[in-house]
KOLDOLUM-771086 format. One line per field, with one value per residue: x, y, z of N, C-alpha, C, O, CB in turn; residue number from 1; residue in one letter. Coordinates in steps of 0.2 Angstrom, whole numbers, plus 5000, padded with zeros to 4 digits. Glycine has a CB too. Layout:
N
neast: [X;...]
nnorth: [Y;...]
nup: [Z;...]
caeast: [X;...]
canorth: [Y;...]
caup: [Z;...]
ceast: [X;...]
cnorth: [Y;...]
cup: [Z;...]
oeast: [X;...]
onorth: [Y;...]
oup: [Z;...]
cbeast: [X;...]
cbnorth: [Y;...]
cbup: [Z;...]
nr: [NUM;...]
rest: [A;...]
END
This chain:
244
neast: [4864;4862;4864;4858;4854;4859;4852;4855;4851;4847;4833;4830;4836;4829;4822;4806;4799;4803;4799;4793;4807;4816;4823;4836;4839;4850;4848;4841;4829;4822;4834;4833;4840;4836;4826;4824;4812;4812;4799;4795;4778;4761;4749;4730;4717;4718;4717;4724;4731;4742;4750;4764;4774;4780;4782;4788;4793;4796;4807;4808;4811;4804;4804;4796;4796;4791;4784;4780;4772;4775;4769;4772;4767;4773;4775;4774;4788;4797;4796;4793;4776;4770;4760;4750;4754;4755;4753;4758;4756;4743;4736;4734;4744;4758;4770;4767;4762;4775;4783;4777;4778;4789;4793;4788;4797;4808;4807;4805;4818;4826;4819;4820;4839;4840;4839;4844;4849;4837;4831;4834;4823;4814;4811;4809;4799;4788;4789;4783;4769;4768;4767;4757;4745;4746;4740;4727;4724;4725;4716;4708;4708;4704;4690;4685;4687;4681;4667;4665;4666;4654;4645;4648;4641;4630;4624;4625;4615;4604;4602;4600;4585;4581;4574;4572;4583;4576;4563;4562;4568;4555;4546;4550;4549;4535;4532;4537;4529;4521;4517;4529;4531;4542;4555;4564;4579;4593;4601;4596;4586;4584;4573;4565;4552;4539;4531;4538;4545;4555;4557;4564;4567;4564;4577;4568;4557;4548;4539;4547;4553;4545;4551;4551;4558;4564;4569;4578;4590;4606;4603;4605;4598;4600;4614;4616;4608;4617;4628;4638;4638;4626;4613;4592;4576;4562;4544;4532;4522;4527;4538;4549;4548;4562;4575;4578]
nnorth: [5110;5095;5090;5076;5072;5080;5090;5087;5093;5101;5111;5112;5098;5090;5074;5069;5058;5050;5052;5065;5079;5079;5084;5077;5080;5082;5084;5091;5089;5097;5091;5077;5067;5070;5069;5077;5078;5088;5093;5101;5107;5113;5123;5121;5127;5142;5158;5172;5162;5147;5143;5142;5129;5119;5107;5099;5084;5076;5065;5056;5053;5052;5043;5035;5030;5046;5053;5070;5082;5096;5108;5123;5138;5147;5166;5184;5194;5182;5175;5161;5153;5147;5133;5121;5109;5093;5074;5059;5051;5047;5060;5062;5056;5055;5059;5064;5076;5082;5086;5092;5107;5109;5106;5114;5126;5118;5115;5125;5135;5124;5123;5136;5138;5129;5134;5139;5126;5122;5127;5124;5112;5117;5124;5112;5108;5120;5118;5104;5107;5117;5109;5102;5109;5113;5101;5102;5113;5110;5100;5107;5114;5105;5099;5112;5113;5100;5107;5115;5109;5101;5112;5115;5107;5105;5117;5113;5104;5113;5120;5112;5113;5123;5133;5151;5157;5166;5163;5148;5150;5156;5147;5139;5145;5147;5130;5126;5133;5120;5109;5095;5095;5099;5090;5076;5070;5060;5048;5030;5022;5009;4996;4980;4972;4962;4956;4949;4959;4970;4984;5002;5014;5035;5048;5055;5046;5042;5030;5024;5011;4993;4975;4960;4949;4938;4941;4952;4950;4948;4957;4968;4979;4979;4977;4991;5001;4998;5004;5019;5032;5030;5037;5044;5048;5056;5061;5070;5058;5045;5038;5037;5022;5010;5006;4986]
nup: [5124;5115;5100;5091;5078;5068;5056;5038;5026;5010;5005;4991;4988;4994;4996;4996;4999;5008;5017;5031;5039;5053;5069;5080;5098;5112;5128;5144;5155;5169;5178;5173;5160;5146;5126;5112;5099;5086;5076;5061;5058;5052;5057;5057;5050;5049;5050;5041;5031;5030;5045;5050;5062;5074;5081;5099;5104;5117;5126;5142;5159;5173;5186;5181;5164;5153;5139;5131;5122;5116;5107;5096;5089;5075;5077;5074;5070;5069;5082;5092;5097;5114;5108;5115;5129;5127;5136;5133;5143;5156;5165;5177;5185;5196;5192;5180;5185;5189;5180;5171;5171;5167;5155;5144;5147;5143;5131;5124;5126;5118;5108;5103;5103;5094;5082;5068;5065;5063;5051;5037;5039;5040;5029;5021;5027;5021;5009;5008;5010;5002;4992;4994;4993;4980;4976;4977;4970;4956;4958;4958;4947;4937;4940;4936;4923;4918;4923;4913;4902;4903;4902;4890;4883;4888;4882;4869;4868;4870;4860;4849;4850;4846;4853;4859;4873;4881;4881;4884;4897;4901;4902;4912;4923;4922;4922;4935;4943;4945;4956;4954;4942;4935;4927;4937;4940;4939;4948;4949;4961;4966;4970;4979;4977;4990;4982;4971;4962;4955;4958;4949;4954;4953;4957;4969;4972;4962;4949;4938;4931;4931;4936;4934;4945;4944;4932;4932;4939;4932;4919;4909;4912;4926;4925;4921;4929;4940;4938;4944;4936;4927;4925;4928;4922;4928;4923;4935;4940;4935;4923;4908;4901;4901;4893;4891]
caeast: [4860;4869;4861;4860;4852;4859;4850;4859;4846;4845;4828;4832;4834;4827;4818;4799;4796;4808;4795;4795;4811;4814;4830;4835;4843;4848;4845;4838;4823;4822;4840;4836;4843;4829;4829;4821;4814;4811;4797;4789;4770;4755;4742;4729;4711;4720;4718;4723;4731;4746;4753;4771;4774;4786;4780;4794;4793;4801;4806;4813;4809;4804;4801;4792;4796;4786;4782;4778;4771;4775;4770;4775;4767;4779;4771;4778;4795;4799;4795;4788;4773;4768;4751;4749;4760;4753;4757;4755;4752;4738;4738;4734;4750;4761;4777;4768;4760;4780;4788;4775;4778;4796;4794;4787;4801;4812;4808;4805;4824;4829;4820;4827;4845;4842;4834;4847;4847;4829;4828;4833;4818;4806;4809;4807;4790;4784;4791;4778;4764;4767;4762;4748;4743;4746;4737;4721;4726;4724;4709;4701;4706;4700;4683;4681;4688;4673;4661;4665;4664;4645;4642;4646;4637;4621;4622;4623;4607;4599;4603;4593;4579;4580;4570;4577;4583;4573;4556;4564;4567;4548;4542;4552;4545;4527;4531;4537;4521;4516;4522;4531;4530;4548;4558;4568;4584;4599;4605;4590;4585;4582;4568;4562;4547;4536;4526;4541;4543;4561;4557;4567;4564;4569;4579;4561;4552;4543;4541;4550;4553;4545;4554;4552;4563;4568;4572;4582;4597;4611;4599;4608;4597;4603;4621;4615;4606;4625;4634;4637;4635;4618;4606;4586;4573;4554;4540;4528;4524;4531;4545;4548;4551;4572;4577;4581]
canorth: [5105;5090;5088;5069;5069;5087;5091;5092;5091;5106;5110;5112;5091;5084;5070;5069;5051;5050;5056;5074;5077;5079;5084;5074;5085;5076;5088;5089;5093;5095;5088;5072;5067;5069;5067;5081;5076;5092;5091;5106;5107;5119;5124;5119;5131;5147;5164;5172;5156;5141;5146;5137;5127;5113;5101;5096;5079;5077;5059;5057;5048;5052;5038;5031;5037;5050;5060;5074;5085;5103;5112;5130;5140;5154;5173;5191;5192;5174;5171;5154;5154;5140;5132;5118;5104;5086;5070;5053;5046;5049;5067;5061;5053;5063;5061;5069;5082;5084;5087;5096;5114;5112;5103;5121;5128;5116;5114;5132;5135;5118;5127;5141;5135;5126;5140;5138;5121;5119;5132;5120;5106;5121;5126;5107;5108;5125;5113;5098;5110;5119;5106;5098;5118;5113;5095;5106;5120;5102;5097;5113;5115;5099;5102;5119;5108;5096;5108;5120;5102;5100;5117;5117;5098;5107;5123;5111;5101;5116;5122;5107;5113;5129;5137;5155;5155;5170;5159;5143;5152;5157;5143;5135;5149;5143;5125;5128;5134;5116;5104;5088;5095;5099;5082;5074;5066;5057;5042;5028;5019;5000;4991;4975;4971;4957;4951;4948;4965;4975;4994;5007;5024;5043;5050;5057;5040;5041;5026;5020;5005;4986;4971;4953;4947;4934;4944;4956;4948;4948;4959;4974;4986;4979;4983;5000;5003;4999;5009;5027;5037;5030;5043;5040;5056;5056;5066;5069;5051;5041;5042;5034;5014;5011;4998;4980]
caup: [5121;5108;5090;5091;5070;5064;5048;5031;5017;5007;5003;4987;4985;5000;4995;5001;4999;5013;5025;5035;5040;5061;5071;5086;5103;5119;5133;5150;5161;5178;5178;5172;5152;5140;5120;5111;5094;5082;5068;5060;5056;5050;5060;5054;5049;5053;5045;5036;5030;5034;5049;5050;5069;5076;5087;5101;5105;5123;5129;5149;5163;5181;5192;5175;5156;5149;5131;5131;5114;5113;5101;5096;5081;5072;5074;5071;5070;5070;5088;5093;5103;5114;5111;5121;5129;5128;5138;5131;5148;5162;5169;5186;5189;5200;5186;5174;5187;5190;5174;5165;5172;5166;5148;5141;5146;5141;5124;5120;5124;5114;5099;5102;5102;5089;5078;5062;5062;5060;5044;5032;5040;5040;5021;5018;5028;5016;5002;5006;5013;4994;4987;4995;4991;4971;4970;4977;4963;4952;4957;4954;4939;4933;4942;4932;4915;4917;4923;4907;4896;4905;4900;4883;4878;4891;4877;4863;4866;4871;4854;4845;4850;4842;4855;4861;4880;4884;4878;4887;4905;4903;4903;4916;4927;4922;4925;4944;4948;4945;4959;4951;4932;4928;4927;4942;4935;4946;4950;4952;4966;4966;4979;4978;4984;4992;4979;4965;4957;4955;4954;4947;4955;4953;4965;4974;4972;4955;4947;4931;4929;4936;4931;4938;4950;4939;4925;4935;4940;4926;4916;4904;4915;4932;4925;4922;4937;4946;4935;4945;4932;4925;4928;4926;4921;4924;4921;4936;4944;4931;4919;4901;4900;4901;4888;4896]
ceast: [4864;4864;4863;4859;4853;4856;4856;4857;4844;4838;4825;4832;4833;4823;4812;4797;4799;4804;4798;4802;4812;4824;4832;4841;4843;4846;4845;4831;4821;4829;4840;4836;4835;4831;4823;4819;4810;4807;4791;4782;4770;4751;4737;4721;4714;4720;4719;4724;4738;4748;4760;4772;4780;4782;4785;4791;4797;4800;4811;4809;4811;4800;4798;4795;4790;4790;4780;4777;4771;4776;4769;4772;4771;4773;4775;4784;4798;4799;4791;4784;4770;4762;4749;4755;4754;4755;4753;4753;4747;4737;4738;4739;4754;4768;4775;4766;4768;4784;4783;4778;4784;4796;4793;4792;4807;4814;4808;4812;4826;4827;4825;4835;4846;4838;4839;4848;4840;4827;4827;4827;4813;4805;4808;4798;4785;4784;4782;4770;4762;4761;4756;4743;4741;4741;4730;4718;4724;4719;4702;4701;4702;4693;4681;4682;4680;4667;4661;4664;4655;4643;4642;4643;4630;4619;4621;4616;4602;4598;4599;4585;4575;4573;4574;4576;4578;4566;4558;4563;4560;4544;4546;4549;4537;4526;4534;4531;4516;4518;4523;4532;4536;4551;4563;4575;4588;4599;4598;4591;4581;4578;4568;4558;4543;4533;4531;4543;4551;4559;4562;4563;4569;4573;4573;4558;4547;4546;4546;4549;4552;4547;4552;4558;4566;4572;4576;4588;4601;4608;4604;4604;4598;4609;4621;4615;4613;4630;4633;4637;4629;4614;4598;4580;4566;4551;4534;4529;4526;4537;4545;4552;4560;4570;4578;4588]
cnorth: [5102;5090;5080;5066;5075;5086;5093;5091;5100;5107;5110;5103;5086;5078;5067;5065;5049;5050;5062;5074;5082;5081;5081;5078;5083;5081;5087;5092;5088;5090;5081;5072;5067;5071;5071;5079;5082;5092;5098;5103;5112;5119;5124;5125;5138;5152;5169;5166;5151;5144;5138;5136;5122;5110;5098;5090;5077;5068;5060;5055;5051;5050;5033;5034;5038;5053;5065;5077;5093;5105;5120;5133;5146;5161;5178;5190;5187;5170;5165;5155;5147;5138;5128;5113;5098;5079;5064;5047;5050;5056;5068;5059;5058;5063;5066;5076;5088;5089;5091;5103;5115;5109;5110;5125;5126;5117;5120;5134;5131;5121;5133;5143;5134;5129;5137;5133;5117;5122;5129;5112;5111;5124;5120;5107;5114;5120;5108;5101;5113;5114;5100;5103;5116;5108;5097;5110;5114;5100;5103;5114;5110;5098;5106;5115;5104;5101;5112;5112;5103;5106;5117;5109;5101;5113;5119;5106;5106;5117;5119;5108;5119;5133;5144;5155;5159;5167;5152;5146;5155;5154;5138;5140;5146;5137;5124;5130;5127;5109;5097;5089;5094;5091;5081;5067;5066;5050;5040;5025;5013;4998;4987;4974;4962;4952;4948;4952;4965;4982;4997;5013;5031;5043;5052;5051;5038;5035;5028;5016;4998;4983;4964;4953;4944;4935;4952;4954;4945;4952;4964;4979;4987;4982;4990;5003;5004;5002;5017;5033;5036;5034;5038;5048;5052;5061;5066;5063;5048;5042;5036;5027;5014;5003;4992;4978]
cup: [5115;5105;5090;5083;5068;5058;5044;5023;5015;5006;4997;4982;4989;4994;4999;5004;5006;5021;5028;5038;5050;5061;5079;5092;5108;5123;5142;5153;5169;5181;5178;5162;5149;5130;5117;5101;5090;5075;5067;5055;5053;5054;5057;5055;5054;5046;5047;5030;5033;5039;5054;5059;5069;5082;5089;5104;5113;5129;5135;5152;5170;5185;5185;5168;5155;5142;5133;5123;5115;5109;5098;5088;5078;5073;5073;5073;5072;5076;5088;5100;5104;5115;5116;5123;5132;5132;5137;5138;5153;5163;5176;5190;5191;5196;5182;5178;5188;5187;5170;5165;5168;5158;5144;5141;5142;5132;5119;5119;5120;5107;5097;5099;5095;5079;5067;5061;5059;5054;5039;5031;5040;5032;5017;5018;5023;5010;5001;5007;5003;4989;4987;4992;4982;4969;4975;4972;4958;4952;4954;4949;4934;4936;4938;4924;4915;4918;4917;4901;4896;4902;4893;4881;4882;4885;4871;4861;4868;4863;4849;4846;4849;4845;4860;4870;4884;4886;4884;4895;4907;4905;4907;4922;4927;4925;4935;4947;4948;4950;4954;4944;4931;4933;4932;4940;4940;4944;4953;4959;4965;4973;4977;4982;4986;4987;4971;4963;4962;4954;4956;4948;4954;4959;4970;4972;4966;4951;4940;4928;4931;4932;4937;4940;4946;4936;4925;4935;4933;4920;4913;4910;4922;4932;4926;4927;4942;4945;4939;4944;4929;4932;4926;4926;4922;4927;4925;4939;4942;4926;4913;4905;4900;4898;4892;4894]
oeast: [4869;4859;4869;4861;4849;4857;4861;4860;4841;4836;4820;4830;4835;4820;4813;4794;4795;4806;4803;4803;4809;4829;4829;4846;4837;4841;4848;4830;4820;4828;4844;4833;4831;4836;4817;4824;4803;4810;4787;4781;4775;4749;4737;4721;4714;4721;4718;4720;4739;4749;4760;4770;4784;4779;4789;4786;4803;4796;4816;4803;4817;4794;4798;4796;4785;4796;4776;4781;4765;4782;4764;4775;4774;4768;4780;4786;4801;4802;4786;4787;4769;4759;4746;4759;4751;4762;4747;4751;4747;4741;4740;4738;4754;4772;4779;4767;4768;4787;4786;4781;4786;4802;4798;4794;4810;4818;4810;4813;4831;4831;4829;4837;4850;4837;4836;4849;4839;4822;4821;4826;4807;4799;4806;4794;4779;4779;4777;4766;4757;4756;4753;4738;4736;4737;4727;4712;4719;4716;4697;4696;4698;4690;4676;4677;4674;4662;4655;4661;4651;4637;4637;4644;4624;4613;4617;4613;4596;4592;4595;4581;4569;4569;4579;4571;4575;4564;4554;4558;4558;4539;4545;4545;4535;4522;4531;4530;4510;4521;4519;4534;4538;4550;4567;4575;4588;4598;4594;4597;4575;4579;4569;4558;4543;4533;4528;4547;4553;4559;4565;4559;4575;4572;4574;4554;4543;4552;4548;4546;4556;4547;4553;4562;4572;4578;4578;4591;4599;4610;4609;4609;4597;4611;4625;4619;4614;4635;4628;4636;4625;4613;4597;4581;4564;4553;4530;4534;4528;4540;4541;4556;4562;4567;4579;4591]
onorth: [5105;5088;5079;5061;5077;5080;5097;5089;5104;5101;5107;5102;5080;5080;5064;5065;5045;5049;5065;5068;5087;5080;5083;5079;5081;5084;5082;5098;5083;5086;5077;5076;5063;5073;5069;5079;5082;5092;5101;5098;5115;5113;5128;5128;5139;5151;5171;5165;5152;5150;5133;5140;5122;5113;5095;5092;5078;5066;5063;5054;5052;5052;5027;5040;5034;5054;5064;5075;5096;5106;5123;5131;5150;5162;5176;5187;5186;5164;5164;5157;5142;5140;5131;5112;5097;5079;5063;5041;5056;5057;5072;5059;5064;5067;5071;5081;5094;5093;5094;5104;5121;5110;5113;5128;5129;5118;5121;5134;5134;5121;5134;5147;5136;5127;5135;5132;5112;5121;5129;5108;5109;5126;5121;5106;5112;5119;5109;5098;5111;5115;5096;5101;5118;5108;5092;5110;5116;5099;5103;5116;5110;5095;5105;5116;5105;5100;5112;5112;5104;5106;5119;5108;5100;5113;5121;5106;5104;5116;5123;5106;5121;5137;5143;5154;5156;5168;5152;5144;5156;5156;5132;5137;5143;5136;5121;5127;5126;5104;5095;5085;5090;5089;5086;5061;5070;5047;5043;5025;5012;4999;4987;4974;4958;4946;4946;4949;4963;4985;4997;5017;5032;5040;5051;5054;5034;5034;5034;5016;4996;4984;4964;4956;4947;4933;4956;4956;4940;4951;4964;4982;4993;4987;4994;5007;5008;5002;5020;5037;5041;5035;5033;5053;5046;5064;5062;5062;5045;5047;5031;5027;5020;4998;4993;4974]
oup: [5112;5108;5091;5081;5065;5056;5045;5018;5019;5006;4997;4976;4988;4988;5004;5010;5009;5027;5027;5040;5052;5057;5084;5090;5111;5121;5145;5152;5171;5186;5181;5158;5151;5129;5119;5098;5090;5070;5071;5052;5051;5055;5052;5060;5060;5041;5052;5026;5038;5038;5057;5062;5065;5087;5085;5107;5112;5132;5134;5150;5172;5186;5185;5168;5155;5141;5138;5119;5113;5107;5100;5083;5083;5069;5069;5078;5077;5076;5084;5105;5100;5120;5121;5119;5138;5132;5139;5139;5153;5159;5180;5196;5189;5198;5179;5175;5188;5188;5166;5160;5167;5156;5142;5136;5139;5128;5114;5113;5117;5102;5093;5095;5092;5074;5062;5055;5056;5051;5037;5026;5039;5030;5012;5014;5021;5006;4997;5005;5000;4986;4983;4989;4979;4964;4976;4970;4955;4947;4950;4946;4930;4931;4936;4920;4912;4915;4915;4896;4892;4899;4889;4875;4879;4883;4867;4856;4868;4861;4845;4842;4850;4842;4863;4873;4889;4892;4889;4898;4913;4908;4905;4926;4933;4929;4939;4952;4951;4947;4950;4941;4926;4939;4932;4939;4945;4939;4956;4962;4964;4979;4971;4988;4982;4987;4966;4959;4967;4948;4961;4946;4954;4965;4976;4968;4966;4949;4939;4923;4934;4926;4943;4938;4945;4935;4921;4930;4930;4914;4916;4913;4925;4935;4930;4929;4946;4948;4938;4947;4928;4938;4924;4929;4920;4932;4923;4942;4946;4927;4913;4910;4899;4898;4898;4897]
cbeast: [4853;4875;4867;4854;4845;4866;4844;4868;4836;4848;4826;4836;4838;4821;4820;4793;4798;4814;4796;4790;4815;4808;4832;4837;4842;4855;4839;4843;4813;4813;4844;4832;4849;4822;4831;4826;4812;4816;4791;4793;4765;4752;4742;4730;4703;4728;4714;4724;4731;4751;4747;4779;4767;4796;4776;4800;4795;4798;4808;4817;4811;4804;4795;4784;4799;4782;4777;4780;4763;4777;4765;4784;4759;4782;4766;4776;4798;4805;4793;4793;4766;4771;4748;4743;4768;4754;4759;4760;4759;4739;4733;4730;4755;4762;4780;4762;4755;4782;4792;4767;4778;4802;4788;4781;4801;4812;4802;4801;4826;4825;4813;4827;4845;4839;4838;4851;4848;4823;4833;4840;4819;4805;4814;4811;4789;4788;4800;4778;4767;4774;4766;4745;4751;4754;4740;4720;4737;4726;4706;4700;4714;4703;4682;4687;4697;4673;4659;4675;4667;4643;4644;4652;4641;4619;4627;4629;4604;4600;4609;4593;4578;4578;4566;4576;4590;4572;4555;4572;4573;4546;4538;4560;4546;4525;4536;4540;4515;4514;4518;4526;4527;4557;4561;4562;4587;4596;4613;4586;4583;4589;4560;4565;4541;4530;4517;4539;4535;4567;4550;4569;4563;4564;4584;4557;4548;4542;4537;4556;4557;4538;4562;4550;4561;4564;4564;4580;4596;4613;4593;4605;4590;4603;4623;4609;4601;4628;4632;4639;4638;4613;4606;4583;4574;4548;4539;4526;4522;4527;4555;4552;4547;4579;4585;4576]
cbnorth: [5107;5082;5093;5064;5066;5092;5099;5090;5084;5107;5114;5115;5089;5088;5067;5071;5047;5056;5052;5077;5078;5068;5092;5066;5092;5071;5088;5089;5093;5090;5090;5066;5061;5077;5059;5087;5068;5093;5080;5113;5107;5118;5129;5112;5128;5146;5165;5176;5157;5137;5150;5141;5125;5116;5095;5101;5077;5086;5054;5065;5040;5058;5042;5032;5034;5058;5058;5077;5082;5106;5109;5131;5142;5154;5177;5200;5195;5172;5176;5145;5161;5137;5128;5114;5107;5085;5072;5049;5042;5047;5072;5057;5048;5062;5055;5067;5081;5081;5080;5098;5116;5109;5096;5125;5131;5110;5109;5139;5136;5111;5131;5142;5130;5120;5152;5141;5118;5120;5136;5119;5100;5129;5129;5100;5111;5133;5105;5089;5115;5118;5103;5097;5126;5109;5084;5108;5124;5096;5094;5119;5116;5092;5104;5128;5100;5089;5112;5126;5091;5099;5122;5120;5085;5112;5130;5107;5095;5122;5121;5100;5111;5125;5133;5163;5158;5175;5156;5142;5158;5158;5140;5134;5156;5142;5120;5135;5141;5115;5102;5083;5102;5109;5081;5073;5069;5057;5042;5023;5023;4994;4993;4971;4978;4959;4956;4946;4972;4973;5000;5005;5026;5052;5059;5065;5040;5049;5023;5019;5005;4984;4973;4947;4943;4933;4944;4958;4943;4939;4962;4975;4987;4973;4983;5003;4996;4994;5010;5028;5040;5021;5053;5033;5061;5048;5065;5069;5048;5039;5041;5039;5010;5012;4998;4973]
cbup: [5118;5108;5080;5097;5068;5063;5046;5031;5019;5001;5005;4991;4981;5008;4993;4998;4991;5012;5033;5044;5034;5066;5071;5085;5103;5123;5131;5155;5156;5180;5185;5177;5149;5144;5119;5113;5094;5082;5067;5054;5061;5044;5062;5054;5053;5057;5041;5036;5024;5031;5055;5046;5071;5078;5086;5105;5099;5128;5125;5152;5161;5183;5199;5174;5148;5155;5124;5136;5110;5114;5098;5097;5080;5061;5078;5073;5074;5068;5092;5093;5102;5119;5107;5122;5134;5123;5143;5125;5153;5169;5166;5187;5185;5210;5182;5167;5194;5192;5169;5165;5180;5173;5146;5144;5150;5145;5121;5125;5128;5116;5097;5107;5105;5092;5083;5062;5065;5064;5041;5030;5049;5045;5018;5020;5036;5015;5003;5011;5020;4991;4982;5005;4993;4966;4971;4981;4962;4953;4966;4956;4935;4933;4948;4934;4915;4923;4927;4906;4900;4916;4904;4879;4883;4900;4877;4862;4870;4876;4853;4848;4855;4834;4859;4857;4882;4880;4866;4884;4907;4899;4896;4915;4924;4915;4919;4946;4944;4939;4967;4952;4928;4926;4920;4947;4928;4954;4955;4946;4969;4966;4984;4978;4984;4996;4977;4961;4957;4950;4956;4941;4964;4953;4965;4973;4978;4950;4947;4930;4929;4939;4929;4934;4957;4935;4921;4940;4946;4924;4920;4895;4915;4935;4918;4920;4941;4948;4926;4947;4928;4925;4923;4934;4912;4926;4915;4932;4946;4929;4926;4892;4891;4911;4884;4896]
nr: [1;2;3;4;5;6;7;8;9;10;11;12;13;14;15;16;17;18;19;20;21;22;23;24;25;26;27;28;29;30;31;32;33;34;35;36;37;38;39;40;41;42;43;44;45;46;47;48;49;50;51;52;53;54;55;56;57;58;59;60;61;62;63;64;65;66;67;68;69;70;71;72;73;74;75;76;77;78;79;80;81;82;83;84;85;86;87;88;89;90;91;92;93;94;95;96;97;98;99;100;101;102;103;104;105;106;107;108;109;110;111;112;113;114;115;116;117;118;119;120;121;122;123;124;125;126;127;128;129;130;131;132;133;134;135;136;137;138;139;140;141;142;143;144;145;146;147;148;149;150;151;152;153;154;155;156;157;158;159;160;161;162;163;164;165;166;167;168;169;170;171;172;173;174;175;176;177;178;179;180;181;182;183;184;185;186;187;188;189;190;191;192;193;194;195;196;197;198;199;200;201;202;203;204;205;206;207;208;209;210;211;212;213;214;215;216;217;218;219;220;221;222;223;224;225;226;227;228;229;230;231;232;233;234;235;236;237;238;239;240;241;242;243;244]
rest: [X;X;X;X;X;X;X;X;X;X;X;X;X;X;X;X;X;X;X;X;X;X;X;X;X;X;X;X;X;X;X;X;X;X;X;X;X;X;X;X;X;X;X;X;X;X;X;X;X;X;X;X;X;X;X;X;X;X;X;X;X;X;X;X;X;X;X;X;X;X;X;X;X;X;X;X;X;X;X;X;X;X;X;X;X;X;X;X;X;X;X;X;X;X;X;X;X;X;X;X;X;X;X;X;X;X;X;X;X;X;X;X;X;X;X;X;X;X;X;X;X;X;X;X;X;X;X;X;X;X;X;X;X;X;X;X;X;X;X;X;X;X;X;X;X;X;X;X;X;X;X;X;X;X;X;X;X;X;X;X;X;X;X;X;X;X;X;X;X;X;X;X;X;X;X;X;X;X;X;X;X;X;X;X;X;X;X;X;X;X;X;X;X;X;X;X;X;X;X;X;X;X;X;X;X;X;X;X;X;X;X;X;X;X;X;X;X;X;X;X;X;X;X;X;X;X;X;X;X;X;X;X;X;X;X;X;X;X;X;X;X;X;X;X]
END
């Protein structure tokens, strides 16, 4: 087999922005030329966790051009195992029924071959895999930052009210036993209905707010209402008045 794109990017200072990097190998199957195009993957929901792969790409033509997609995941001892092999045209045509049997093998040896040329395209792949891995490590940290904010601005108004937690979780117990009593808060819900009226609802349908139709649109409280963090609290079936 000929290297038609050998690799020579260190992993070290490839550059990402560049796109994945792939190796191109001319070849053959079934003795006619075919063109081998080398891109490592991840397997994707595997555990224990990533499981490094290459998808061989295999262009050649019998009686028609075909693709084909074989793809090979890494297991013990760095052997590549073959998952499946794909073909971008029909399956019923009798070219592709011809050339499949022999694409699997072909491309398995073409990796094979090509084993130390692909090192430095599979250590770029752990590279960008890394750090899809980091800007999740990112989100979560800043998920756990805001929830630790929410938790200490929820302990500081508890605090105002100078009741002890013990006494507090008491009487949240008590109010449970009473359907609708403790307070339903969220993001409202707008209807308009038949006779004129705009109402503002809880998340579970208790009122709030009625407003003329009129006197809705460009309103301070319509802004609100479309703001995605206004929330709305009420008590029961109703809920306190909201400013206009």
């Amino acid at each position: 087999m000929k290297s038609i794109q050998p690799t020579t990017h260190p992993a070290t200072s490839y550059d990402h922005s560049a796109g994945p990097p792939e190796l191109q190998v001319s070849g053959e199957v079934g003795g006619r030329t075919a063109v081998f195009t080398l891109r490592p993957t991840f397997a994707e929901s595997v555990d224990p966790g990533p499981l490094l792969g290459v998808a061989v790409h295999v262009a050649t033509h019998f009686r028609i051009p075909l693709t084909f997609t074989a793809t090979f995941n890494q297991v013990t001892g760095q052997r590549w195992e073959l998952v499946r092999v794909l073909c971008d045209q029909d399956d019923y045509l009798s070219s592709v029924r011809a050339v499949r049997p022999q694409v699997a093998a072909c491309a398995a040896r073409v990796l094979e071959e090509q084993r130390a040329q692909m090192e430095p395209l599979l250590a770029v792949a752990r590279e960008r895999e890394a750090a899809y891995a980091l800007a999740e490590v990112y989100r979560a940290r800043t998920a756990a930052a805001d929830a630790h904010r929410r938790v200490d601005a929820a302990e500081d108004e508890f605090g105002l009210f100078e009741v002890c937690e013990e006494r507090a979780a008491a009487v949240i117990t008590q109010l449970s036993r009473r359907p609708g009593a403790l307070p339903h808060a969220g993001p409202p819900v707008v209807r308009s209905t038949s006779y004129g009226r705009v109402l503002v609802l809880c998340p579970v349908g208790h009122l709030v707010q009625s407003v003329k139709a009129e006197d809705w649109t460009g309103s301070q409280l319509a802004a609100r209402c479309a703001d995605p963090a206004f929330t709305v609290t009420c008590h029961g079936q109703t809920g306190e008045p909201l400013p206009h």
